[in-house]
Backbone bond lengths (Angstrom), bond angles and torsions (degrees), N, CA, C in turn:
res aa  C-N    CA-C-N  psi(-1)  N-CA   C-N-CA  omega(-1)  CA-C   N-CA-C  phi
1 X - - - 1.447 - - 1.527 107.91 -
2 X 1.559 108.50 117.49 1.680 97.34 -173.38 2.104 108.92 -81.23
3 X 1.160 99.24 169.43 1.543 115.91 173.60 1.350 106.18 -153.80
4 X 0.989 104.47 166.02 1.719 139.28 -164.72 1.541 102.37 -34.18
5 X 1.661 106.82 -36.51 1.105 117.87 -158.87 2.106 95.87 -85.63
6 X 1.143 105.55 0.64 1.728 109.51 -179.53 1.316 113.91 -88.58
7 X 1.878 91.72 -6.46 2.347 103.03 -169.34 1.132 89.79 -106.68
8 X 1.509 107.54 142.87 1.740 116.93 149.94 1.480 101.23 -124.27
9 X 1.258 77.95 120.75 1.692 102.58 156.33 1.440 120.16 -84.58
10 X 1.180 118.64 147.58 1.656 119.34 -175.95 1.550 87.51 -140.25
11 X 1.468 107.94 146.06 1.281 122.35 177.30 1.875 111.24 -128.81
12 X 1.005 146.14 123.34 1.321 161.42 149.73 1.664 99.44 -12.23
13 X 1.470 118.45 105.03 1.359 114.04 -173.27 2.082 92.22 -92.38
14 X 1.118 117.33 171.43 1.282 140.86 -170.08 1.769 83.01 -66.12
15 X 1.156 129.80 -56.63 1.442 137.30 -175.34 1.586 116.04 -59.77
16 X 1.539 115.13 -8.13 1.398 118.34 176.71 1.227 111.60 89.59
17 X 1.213 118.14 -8.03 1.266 110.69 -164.02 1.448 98.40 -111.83
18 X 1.973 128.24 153.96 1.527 125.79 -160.24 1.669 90.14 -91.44
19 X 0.999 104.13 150.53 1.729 121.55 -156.82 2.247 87.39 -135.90
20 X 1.348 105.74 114.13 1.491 115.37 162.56 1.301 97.73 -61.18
21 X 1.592 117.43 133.36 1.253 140.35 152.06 1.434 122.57 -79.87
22 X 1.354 104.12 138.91 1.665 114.26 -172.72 1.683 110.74 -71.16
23 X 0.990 125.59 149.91 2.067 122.40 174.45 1.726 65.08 -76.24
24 X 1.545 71.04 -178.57 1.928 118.74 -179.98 0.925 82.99 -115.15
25 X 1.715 112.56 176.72 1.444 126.49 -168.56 2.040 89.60 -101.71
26 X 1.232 113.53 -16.34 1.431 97.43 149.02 0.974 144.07 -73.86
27 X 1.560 114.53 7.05 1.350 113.98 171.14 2.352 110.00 94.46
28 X 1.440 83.05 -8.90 1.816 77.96 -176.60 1.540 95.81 -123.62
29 X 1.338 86.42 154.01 1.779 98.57 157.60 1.356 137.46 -94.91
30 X 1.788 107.75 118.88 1.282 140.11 -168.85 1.824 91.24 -59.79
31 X 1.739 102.86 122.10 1.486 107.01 -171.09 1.808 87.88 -106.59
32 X 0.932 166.56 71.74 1.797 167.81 -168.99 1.477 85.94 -27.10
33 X 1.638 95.48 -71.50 2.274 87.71 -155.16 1.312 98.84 -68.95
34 X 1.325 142.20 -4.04 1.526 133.68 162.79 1.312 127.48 -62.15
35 X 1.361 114.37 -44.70 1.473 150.55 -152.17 1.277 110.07 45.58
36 X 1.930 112.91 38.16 1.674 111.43 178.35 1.437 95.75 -121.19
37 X 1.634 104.96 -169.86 1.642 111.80 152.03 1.020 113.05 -124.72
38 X 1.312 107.18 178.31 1.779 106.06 -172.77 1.109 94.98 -141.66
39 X 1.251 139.71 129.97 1.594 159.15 133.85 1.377 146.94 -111.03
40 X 1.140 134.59 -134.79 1.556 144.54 -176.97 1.293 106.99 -100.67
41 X 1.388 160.22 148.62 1.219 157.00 56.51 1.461 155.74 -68.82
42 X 0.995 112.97 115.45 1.455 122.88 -166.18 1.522 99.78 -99.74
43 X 1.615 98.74 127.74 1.358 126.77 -171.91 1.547 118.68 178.20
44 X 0.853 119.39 -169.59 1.808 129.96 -167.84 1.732 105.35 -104.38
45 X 0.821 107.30 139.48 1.932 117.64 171.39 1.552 110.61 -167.92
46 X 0.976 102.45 135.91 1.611 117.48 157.62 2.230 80.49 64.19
47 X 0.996 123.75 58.16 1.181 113.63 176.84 1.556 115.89 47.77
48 X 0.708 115.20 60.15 1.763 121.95 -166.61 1.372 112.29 -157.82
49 X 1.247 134.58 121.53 1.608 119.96 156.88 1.562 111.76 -128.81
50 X 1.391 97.30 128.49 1.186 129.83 -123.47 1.470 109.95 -152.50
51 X 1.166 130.76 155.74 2.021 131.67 165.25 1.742 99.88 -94.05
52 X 1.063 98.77 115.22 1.477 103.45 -171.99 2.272 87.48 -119.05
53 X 1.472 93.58 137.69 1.637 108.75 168.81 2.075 97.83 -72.33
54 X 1.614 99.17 135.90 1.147 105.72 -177.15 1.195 116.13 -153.04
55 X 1.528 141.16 152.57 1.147 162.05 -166.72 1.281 123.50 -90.38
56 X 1.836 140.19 102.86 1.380 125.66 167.29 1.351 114.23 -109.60
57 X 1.444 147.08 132.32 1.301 145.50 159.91 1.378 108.39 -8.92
58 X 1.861 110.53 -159.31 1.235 111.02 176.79 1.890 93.72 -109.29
59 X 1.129 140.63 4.76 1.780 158.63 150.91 1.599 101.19 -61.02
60 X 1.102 120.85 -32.66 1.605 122.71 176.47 1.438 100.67 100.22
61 X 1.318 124.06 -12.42 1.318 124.45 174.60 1.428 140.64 -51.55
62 X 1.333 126.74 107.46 1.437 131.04 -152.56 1.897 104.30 -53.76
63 X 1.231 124.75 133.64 1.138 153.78 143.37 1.316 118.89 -19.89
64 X 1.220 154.98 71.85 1.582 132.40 -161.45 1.602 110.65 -80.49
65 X 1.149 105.53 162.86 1.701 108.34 -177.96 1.529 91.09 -101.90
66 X 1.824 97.05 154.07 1.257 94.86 175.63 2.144 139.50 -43.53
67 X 1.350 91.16 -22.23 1.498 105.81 -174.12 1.614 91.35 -77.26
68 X 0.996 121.90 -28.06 1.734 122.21 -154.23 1.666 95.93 -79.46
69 X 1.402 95.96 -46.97 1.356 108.38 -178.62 1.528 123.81 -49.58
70 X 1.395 106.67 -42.87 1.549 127.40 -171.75 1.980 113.58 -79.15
71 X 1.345 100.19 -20.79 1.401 129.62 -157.96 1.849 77.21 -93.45
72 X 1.301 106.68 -68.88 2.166 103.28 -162.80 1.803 87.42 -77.29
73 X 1.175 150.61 -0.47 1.468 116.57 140.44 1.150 115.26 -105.70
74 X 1.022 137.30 46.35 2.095 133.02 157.90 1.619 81.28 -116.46
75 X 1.494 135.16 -15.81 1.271 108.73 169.28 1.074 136.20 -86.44
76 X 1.785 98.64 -23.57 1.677 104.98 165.08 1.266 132.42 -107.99
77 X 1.272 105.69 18.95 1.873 140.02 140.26 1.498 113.13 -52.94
78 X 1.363 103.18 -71.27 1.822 123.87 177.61 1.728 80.58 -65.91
79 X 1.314 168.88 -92.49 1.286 121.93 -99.77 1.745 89.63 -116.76
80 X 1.674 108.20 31.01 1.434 108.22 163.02 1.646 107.66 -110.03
81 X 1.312 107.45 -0.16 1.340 112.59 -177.66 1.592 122.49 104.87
82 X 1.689 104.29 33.32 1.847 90.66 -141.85 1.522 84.50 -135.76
83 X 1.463 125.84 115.03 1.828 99.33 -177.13 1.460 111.58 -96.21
84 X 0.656 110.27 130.06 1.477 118.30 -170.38 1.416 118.36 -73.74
85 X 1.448 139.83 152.80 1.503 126.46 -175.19 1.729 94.36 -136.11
86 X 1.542 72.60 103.51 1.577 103.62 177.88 1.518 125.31 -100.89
């Protein structure tokens, strides 16, 4: 089962030359000019479950993909009473 620790990231050192990036002790890689991380997730998409590369803030909070996004408001559409046409 891969994890974070199966990605290398390389980042552009000041010297030009690609420089391996350290994990975090969360397990993702701290992007600076992003202000996200990027790591491993294992989950379902497009009918698939799968290790998909993914995005958390600097809260650690997962990133949603656009479908994810559209999916958590038709749900809190539907549980305001509202059906949504998706």
């Amino acid at each position: 089962m891969p994890d974070s620790g199966d990605l290398e990231v390389y980042r552009l050192a000041e010297s030009g030359q690609s420089v391996l990036q350290t994990i975090e002790e969360n397990n993702y890689y701290w992007i600076p000019e992003l202000r996200l991380f990027l790591g491993i997730w294992q989950g379902t998409r497009e009918n698939r479950n799968s290790y998909w590369l993914r995005w958390w803030n600097e809260q650690g909070e997962l990133l949603l993909w656009g479908s994810e996004r559209v999916e958590k408001l038709a749900t809190q559409l539907r549980a305001a009473g509202i059906e949504p046409e998706v």
